[in-house]
C-alpha positions as CSV (number, residue, x, y, z in Angstrom):
1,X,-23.2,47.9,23.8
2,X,-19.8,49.2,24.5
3,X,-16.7,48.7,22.7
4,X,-15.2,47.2,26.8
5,X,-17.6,44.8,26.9
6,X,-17.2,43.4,23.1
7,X,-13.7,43.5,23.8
8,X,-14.4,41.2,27.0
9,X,-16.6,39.0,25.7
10,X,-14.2,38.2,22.7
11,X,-11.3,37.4,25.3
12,X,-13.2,34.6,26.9
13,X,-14.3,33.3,24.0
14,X,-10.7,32.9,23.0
15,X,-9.5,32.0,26.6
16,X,-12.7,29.3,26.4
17,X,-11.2,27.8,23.2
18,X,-7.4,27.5,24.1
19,X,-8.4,26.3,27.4
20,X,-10.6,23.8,25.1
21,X,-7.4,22.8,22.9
22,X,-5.4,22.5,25.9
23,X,-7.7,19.8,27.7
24,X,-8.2,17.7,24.9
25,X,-4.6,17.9,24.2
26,X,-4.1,15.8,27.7
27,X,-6.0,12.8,26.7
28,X,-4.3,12.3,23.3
29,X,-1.0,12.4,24.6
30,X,-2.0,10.1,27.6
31,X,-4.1,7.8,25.0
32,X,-0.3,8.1,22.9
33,X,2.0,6.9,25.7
34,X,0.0,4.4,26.8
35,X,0.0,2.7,23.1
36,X,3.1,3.0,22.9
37,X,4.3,1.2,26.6
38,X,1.5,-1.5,25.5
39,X,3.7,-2.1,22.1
40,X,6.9,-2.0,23.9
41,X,5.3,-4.6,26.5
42,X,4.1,-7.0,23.4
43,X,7.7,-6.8,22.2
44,X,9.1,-9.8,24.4
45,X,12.5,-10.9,24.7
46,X,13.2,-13.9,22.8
47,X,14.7,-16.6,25.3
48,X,16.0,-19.8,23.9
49,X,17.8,-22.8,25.4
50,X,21.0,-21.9,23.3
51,X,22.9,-18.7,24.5
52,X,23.1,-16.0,21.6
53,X,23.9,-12.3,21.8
54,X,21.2,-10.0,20.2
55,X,23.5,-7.3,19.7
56,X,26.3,-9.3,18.5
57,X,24.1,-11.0,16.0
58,X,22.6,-7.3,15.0
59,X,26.1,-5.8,14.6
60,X,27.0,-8.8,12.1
61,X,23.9,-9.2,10.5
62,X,24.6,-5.0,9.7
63,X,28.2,-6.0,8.8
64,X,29.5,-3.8,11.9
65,X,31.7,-6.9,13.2
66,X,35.2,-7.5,11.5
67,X,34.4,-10.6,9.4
68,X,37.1,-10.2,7.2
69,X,37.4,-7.9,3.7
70,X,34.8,-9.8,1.3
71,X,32.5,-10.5,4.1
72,X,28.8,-9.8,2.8
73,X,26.5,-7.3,4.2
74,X,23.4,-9.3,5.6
75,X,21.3,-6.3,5.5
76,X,22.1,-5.2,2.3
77,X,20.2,-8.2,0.6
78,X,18.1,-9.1,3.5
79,X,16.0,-5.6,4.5
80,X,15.1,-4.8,8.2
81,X,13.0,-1.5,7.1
82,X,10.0,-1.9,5.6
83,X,10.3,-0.9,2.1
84,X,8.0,0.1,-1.1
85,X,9.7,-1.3,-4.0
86,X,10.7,-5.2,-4.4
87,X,12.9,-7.4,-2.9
88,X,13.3,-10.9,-4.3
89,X,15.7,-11.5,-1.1
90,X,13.3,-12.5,2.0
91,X,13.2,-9.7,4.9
92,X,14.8,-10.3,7.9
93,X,11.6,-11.0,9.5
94,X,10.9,-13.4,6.8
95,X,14.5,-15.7,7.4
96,X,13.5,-15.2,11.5
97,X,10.0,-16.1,10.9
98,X,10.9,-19.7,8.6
99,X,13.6,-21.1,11.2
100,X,12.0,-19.5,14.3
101,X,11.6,-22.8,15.7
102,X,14.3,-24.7,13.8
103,X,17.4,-25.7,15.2
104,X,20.8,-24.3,15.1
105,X,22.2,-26.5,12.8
106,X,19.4,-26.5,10.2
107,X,19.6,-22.9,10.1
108,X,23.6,-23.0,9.8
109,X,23.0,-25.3,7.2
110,X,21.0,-22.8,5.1
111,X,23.6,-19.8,5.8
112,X,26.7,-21.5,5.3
113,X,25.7,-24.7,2.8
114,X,23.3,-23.3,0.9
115,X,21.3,-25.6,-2.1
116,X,20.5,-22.9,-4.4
117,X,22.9,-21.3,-6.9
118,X,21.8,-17.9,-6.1
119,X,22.5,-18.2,-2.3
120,X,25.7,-20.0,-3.1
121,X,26.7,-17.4,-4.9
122,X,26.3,-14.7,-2.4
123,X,27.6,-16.5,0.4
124,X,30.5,-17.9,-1.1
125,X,32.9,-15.4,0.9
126,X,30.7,-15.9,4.3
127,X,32.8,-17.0,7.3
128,X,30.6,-16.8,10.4
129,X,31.7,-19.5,13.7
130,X,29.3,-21.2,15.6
131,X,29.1,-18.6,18.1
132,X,28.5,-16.0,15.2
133,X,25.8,-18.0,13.6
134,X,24.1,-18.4,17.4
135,X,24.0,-14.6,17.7
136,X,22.4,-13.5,14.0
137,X,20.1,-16.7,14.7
138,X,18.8,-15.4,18.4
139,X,19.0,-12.1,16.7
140,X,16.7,-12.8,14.2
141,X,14.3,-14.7,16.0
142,X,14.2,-11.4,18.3
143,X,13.1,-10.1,14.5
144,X,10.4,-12.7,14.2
145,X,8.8,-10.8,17.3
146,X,8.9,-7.3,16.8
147,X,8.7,-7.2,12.8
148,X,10.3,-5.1,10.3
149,X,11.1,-1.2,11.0
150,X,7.8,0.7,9.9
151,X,8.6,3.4,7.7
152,X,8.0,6.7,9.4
153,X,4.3,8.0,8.3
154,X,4.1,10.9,6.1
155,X,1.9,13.7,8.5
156,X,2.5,16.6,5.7
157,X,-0.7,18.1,5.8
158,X,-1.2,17.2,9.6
159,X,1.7,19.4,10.5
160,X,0.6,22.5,7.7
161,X,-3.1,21.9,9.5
162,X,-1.5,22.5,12.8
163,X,0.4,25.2,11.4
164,X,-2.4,27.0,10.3
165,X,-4.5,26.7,14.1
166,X,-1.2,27.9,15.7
167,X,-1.1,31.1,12.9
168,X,-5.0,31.8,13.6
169,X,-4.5,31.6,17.5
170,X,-1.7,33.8,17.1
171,X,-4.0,36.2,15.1
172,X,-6.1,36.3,17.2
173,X,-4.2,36.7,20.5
174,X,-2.5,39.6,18.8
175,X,-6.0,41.1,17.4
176,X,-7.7,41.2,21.2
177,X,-4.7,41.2,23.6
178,X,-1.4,42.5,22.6
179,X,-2.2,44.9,19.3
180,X,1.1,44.6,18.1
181,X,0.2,44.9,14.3
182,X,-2.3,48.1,14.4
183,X,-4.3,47.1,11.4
184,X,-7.3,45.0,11.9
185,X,-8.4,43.9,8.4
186,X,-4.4,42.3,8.5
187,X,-5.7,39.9,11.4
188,X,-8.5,39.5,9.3
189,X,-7.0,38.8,6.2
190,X,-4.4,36.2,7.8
191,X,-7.2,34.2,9.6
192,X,-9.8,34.1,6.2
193,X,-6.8,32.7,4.7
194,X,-5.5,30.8,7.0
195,X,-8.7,29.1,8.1
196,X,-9.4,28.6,3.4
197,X,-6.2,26.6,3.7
198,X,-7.5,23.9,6.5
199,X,-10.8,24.0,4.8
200,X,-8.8,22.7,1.3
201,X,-6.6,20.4,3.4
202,X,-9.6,18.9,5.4
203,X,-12.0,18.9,1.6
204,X,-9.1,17.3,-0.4
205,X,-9.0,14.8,2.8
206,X,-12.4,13.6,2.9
207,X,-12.7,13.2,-0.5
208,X,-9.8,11.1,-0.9
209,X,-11.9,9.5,2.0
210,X,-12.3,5.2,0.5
211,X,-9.8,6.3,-2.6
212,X,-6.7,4.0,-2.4
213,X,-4.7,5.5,-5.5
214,X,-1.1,4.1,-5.2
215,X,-2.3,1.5,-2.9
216,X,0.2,-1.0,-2.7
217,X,0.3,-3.5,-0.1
218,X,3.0,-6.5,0.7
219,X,2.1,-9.8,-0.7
220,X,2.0,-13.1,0.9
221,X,4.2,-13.8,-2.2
222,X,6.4,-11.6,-4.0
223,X,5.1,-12.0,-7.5
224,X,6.4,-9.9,-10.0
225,X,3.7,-8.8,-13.2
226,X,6.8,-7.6,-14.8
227,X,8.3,-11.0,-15.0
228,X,5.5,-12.6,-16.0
229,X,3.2,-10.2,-18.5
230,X,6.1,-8.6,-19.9
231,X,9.6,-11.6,-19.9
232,X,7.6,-14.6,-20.3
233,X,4.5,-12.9,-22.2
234,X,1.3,-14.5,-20.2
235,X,-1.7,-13.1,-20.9
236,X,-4.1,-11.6,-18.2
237,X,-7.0,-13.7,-19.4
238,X,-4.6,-17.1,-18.7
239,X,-4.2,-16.2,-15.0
240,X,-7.5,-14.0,-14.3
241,X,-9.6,-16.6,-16.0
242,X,-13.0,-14.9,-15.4
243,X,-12.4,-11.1,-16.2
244,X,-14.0,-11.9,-19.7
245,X,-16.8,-13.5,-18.4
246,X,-17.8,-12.4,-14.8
247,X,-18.6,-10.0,-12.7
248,X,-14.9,-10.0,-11.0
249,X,-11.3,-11.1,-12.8
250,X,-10.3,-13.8,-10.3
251,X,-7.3,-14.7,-8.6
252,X,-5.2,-17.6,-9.8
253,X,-5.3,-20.4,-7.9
254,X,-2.5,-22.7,-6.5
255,X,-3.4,-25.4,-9.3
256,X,-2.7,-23.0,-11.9
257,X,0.3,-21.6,-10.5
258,X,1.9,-25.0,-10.1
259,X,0.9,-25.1,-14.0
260,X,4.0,-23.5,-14.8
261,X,6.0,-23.7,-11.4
262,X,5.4,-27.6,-11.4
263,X,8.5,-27.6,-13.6
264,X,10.1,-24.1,-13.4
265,X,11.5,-24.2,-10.0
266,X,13.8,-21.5,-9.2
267,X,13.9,-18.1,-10.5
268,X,17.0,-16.8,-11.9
269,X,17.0,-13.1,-10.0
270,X,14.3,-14.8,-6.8
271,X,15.8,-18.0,-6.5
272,X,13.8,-20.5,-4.7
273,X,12.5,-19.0,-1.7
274,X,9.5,-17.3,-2.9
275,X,8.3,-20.1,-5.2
276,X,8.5,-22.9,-2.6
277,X,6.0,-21.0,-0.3
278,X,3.8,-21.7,-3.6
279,X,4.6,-25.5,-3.3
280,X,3.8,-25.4,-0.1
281,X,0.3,-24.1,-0.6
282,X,-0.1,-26.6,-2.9
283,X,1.5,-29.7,-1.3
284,X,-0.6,-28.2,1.8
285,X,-3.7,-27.8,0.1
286,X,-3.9,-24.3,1.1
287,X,-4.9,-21.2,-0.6
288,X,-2.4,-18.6,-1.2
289,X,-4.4,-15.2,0.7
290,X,-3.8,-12.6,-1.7
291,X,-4.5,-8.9,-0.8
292,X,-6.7,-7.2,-3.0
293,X,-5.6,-4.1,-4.4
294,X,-8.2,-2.6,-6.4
295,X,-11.5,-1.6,-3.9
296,X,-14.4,-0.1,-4.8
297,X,-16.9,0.7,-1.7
298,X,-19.7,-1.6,-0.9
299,X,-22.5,0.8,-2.8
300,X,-21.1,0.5,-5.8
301,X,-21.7,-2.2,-8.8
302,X,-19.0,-3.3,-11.1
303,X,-19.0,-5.9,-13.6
304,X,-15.5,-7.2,-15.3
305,X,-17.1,-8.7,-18.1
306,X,-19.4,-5.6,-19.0
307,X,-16.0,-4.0,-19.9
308,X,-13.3,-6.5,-20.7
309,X,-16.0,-9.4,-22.8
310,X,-18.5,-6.8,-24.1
311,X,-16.8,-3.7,-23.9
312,X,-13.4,-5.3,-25.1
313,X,-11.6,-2.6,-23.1
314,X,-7.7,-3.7,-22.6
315,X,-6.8,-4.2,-19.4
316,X,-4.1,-1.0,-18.9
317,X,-6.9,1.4,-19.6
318,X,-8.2,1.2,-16.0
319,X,-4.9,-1.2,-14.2
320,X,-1.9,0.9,-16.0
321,X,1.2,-0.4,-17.2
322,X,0.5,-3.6,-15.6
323,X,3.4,-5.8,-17.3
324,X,5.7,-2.9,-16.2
325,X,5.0,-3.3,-12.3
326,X,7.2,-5.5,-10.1
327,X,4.7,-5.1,-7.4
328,X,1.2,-4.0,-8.3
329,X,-0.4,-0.8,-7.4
330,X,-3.9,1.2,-7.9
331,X,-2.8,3.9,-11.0
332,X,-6.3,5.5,-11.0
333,X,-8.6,7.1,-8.0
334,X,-11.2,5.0,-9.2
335,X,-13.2,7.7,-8.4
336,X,-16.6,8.2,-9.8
337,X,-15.9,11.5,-11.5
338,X,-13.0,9.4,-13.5
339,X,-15.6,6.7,-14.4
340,X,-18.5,9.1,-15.6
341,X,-15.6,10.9,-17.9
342,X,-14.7,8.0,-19.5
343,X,-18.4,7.1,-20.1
344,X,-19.4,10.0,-21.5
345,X,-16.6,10.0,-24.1
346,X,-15.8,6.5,-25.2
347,X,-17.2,5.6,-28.2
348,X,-18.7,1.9,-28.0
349,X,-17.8,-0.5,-31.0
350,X,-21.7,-0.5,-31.7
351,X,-22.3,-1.9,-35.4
352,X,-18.9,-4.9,-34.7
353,X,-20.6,-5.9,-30.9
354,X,-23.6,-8.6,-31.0
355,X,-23.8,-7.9,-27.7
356,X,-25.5,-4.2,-28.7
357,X,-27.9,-5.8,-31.0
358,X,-30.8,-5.0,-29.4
359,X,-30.3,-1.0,-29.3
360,X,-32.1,-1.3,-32.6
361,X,-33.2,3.0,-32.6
362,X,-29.6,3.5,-32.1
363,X,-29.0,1.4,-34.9
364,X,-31.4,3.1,-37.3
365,X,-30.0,6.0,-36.2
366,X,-26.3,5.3,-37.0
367,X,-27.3,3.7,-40.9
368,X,-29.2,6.8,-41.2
369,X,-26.6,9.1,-40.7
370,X,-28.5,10.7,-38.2
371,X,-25.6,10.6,-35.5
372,X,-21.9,9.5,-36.3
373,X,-21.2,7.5,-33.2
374,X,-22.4,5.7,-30.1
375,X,-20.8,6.5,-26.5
376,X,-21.6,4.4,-23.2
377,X,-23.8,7.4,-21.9
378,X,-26.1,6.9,-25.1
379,X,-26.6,3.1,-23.5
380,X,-27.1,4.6,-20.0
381,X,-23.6,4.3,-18.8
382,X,-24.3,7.4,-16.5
383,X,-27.5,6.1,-15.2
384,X,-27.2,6.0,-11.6
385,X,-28.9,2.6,-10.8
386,X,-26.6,1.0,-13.3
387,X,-23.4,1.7,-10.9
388,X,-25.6,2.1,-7.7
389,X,-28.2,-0.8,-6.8
């Protein structure tokens, strides 16, 4: 076989593949545009009966219109963006949401009359006319539609990944068509390395695959842990009732929310918004939905009150700083390397614990001297039918 004819084959086998990249290239974009004129279609244009500006209400809602000196910044409390940390003002999309279908003068009402001390206080310097209350109002129900800004996804490794295809095409173009860099084992050098860098990116992706470490997610309710573990000192086991006892922790319910809320019934940084939505669950009957944070996959078996009643294992070692967080979030992977390490090296409370009473060899073995401790691997804490049934 000739060196012309390895050379040839090599050249379609490249020209094969970029012709490859290019044609599913088409479909992707196509598949993009079309998604994104079907969004722009879903977003209608709020009509009402009463005639408001959108852009007039935008430019005052961003403080852009001359409303005087002191005039407050709507946006500044209120956020359009959505937004990771917590903030006890409601969205814009929550204020178009509530008086979507209210009236003018109710909403008026709420801007420039406000009941609460908190909202008084901010809008004490707020001069808006009719007209200017009709705009941010048709404005804001234009808000109720579309939703909050989404924050612009993070595609870090998506672009390197890219990066790295362009850098071995380009290595390979140069290796059996141009020849500009005369040394071959340099091609081969930059696409080995190249090609170890998307196999790390595409690894560290799939095992991350089900992980949701630093998951989280917006709340029907903006409930603070901070304010409630850590300033008004409420234990865990007072709001997740069953974490000592069953196999999950449980959410609160409305009843005992309205425990405490039945009397307390503004906050002093929150005001009143956020706890009348849990009135109105209750007065409603209805269930507050919660979104879960922590989420193991379906295969695996955990049990709350194997760690928290028999274990006695505080509640930080696997949730973090939980009476630190305004809004919660997933500290660990949860993965099963974390959970094995941890079994293999905590030491169980075994002669203290009833609940080990019936490891009786293990106990013989401990009075005897014959080994100092007891870990949850000695008990079969890396047994895999314990985890996965």
């Amino acid at each position: 076989m000739n060196n012309s004819f390895v050379v040839q084959f090599w050249k379609r086998i490249l020209l094969g593949a970029l012709l490859f990249m290019l044609l599913m290239a088409i479909p992707v974009a196509i598949f993009v545009s079309v998604s994104e004129n079907t969004r722009d279609e879903e977003k209608a244009v709020v009509k009402k009966d009463y005639a408001g500006d959108i852009k007039k209400g935008q430019r005052i809602f961003f403080g852009q219109a001359d409303l005087g000196e002191n005039a407050p910044v709507c946006s500044s409390c209120h956020n359009t963006v959505e937004i990771d940390s917590l903030n006890w003002y409601p969205s814009s999309y929550e204020i178009g949401s509530k008086f979507e279908n209210k009236g003018l003068t109710e909403f008026k009402k709420a801007v420039l009359s406000p009941s609460t001390p908190t909202m008084k206080k901010v809008h004490a310097t707020l001069t808006l006319t009719d007209q200017d209350v009709t705009d941010v109002k048709t404005y804001l129900d234009q808000v109720a539609v579309d939703g909050l800004t989404p924050k612009k996804p993070v595609i870090k490794n998506t672009l390197l990944l890219i990066l790295l295809t362009i850098i071995i095409i380009i290595a390979m173009v140069d290796l059996f068509f141009t020849w500009k860099v005369k040394f071959k084992v340099i091609h081969l050098v930059v696409i080995l390395l190249a090609i170890a860098g998307q196999v790390k990116i595409v690894s560290h992706a799939a095992i991350a695959l089900g992980r949701s470490q630093d998951y989280s997610p917006d709340q029907p309710i903006k409930f603070s842990h901070k304010v409630h573990a850590d300033q008004n000192k409420i234990d865990c086991l007072y709001c997740h009732t069953t974490a000592e006892y069953g196999k999950n922790a449980g959410i609160p319910s409305v009843n005992l929310c309205m425990n405490c809320h039945i009397l307390v019934a503004e906050g002093k940084i929150s005001g009143k918004y956020e706890i009348d939505k849990v009135k109105a669950a209750y007065i409603n009957k209805k269930p507050i939905e919660w979104i879960r944070v922590h989420n193991l996959p379906d295969h695996v078996y955990f049990n709350h009150s194997q760690h928290v009643g028999a274990g006695k294992l505080d509640c930080t070692e696997c949730h973090g700083e939980v009476e630190e967080m305004h809004i919660i979030k997933q500290v660990e992977d949860l993965s099963m390397g974390w959970c094995i390490d941890c079994h293999r090296t905590r030491e169980v409370n075994f002669n203290e614990n009833r609940y080990y009473g019936d490891y009786k060899q293990l106990h013989k073995d401990m009075k005897s001297g014959k080994i100092k401790k007891v870990t949850v691997e000695d008990i079969g804490g890396t047994d895999c039918a314990k985890c996965h049934y």
